[in-house]
N, C-alpha and C positions, 0 to 999 in steps of 0.2 A: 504494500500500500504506500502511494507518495504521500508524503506529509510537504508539510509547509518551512520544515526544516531539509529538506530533499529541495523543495525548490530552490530556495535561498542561497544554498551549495551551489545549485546549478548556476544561479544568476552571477555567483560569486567568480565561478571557474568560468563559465563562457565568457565574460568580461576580460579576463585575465588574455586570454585564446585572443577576442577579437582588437586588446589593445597592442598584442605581438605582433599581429598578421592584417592593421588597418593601414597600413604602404600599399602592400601585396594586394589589398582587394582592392582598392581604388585604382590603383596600376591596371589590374585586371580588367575592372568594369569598366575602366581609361577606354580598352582596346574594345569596346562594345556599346558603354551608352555615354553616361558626362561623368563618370571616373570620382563619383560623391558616397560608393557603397560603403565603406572601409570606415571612413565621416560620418553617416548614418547608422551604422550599425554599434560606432563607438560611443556616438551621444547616447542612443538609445537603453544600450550598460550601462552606463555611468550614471545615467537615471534610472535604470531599476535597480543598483546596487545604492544606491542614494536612500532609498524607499522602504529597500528588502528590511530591512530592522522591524519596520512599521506593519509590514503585508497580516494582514487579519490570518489565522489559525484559516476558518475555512476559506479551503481552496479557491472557490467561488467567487469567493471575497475577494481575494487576491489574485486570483486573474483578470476579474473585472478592474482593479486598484492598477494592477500594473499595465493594461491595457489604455487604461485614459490617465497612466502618466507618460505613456510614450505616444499618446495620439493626439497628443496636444500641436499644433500645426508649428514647427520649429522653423527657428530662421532660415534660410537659403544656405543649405549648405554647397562647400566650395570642390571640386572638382581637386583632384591630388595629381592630375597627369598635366601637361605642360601643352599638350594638343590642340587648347583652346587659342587661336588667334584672332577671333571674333572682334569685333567693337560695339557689337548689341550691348545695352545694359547688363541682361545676363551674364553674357562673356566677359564682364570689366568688373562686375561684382565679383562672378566667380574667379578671376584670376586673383584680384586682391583680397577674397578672403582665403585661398590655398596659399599665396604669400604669407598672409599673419599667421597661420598653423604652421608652418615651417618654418618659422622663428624661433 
């Protein structure tokens, strides 16, 4: 049976996973869509590991807790591959916020 201490673990270690390997996937998704997965999937940990202390006992509870703490509409996240040479809005935001993360 998973408990809510099972989850917690888990939110714990995939955080750890996706804060190793968020170069690698934006690299990745670089080569297929706008190179922001690795950015997204790291905010998204970092707020459920933010949370995880709090998540209610029943499951229910805390899927529904951690679901509308990462579905909350987040800033434009910025693209990790260099591909972009746009001058759209998009492309001038997203290069300058992949700049500030790489500082």
């Amino acid at each position: 049976m998973i408990t809510i201490v099972d989850v917690r673990d888990a939110i714990s270690r995939i955080q750890q996973q996706v804060q190793q390997t968020a170069e690698d996937l934006c690299a990745r998704d670089g080569q297929l869509g706008d190179g922001d997965l690795g950015i997204t999937l790291e905010k998204a940990f970092n707020r459920l590991a933010e949370i995880a202390p709090t998540l209610p006992d029943d499951l229910g509870k805390a899927f529904a807790a951690a679901a509308a703490a990462i579905s909350k509409p987040p800033p434009m996240t910025a693209p990790c591959n260099t591909a972009m040479t746009g001058t759209s809005p998009f492309s001038i935001r997203s290069k300058a916020r992949c700049q500030d993360r790489e500082k």
